[in-house]
C-alpha positions as CSV (number, residue, x, y, z in Angstrom):
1,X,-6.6,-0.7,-10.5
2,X,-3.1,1.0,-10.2
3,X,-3.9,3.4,-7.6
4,X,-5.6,4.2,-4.1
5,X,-6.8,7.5,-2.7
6,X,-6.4,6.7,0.9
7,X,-4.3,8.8,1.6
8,X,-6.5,11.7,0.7
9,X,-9.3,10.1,2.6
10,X,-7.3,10.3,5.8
11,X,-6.1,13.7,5.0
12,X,-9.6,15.1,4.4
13,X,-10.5,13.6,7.8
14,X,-7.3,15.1,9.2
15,X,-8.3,18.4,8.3
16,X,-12.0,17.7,9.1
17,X,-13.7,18.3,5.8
18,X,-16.1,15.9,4.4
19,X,-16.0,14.5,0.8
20,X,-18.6,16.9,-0.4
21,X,-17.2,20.0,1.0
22,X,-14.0,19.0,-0.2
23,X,-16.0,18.3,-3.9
24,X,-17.3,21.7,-4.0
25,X,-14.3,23.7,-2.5
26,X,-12.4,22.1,-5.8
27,X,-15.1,22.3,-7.8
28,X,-15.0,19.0,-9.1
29,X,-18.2,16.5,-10.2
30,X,-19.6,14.1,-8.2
31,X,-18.6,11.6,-11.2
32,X,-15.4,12.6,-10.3
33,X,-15.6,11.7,-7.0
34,X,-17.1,8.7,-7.1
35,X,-14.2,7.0,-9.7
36,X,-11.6,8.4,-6.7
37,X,-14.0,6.5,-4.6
38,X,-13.6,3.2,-6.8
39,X,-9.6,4.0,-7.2
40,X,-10.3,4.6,-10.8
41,X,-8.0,7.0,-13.0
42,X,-8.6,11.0,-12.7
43,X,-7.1,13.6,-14.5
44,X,-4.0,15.3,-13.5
45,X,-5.8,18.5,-13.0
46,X,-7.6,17.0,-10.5
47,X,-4.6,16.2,-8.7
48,X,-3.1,19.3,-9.3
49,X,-5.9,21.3,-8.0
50,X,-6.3,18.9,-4.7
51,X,-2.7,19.1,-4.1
52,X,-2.7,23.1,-4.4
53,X,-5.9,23.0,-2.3
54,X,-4.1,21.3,0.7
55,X,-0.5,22.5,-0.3
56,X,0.3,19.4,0.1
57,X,2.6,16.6,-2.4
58,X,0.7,14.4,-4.5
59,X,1.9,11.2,-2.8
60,X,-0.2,12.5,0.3
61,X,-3.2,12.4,-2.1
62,X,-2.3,9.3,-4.1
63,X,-0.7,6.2,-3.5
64,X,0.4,3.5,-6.3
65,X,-0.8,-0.2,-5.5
66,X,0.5,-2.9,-7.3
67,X,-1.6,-5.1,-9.6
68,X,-3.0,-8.2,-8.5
69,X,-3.7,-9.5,-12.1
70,X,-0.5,-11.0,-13.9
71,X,0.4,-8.9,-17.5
72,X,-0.9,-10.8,-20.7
């Protein structure tokens, strides 16, 4: 993909929350959650509310990775 979430997954150990509390304090689906999990694409709400949650910015949440695959 485009895009990593470690950087969320070291801040939710930072703060010492797990990824369900941190699922249901944003009240987002475990779907959700599991396509951060795989580095797929969320919404931008999602962001938005994780970023607000933590008062954080988003590249503490989200980082940009560079595509292996070569464009068509």
């Amino acid at each position: 993909m485009g895009f990593s979430f470690k950087p969320l997954w070291r801040l939710l150990v930072d703060r010492d929350m797990s990824k369900t509390e941190y699922r249901v304090s944003l009240g987002i689906s475990s779907a959700t959650l599991a396509k951060m999990g795989k580095g797929e694409y969320v919404s931008m709400e999602v962001l938005d509310k994780t970023c607000n949650h933590f008062g954080v910015p988003l590249h503490e949440v989200v980082e940009h990775t560079k595509d292996e695959t070569p464009p068509a």
